[in-house]
C-alpha positions in Angstrom: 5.4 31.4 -14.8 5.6 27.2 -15.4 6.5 26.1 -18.5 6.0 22.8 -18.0 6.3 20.1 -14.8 6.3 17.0 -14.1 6.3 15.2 -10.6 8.2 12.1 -9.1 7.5 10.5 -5.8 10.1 10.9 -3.4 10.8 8.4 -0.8 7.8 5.8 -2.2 8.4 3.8 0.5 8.0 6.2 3.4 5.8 8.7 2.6 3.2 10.3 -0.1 4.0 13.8 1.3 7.1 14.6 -0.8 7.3 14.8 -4.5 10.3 15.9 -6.9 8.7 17.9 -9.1 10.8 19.4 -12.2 9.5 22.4 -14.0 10.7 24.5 -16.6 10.4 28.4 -16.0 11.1 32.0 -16.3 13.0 33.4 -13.2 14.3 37.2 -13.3 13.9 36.7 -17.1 15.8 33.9 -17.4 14.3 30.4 -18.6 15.6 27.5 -15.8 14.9 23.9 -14.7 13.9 24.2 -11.2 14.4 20.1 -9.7 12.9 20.8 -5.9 10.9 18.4 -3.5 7.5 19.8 -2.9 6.2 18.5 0.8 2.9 18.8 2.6 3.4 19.7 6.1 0.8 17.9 8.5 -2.1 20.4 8.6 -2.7 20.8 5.0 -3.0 18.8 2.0 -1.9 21.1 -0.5 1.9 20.2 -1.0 4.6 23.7 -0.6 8.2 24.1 -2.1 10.8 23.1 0.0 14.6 24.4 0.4 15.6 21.2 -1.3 16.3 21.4 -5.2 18.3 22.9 -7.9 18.3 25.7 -10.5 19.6 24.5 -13.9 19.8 27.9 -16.6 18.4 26.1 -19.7 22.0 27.1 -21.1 23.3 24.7 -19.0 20.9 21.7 -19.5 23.4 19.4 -22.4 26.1 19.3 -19.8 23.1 18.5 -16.7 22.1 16.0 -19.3 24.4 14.3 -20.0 25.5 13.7 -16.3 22.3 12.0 -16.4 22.9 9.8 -19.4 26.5 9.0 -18.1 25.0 8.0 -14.4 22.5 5.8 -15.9 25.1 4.3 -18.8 27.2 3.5 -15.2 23.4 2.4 -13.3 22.6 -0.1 -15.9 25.8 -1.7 -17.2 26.3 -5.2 -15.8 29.0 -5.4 -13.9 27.0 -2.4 -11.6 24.8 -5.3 -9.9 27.2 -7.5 -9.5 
């Protein structure tokens, strides 16, 4: 069961048939972020789960997080374009 998802385009430059998508659900009981690219192979529209992605328990989120927050601190500092 989704909990809630939202999707990213993957590869905007190349192709609309991939997407990130993130959702928040229950698997084997257990509430997770599931980060996976969704593609739509060539016959059909509809897009599938791939392979591609990761499983993040929800008691794991602050450290996943803050990864995040520490990669984009490092992303928009100044000295990172230079």
């Amino acid at each position: 069961m989704t909990l809630k998802m939202t999707r990213f385009p993957k590869n905007m430059m190349f192709s609309e048939k991939e997407e990130l998508r993130a959702e928040v659900k229950n698997l084997r009981g257990r509430q997770v972020v599931d980060l996976r690219v969704w593609a739509a192979p060539k016959v059909y529209e509809a897009k599938w789960p791939t392979g591609k992605g990761l499983l993040i328990p929800i008691s794991r989120w602050p450290e996943f997080r803050k990864m995040l927050v520490d990669l984009g601190t490092e992303i928009e500092a100044p000295s990172a374009h230079e």
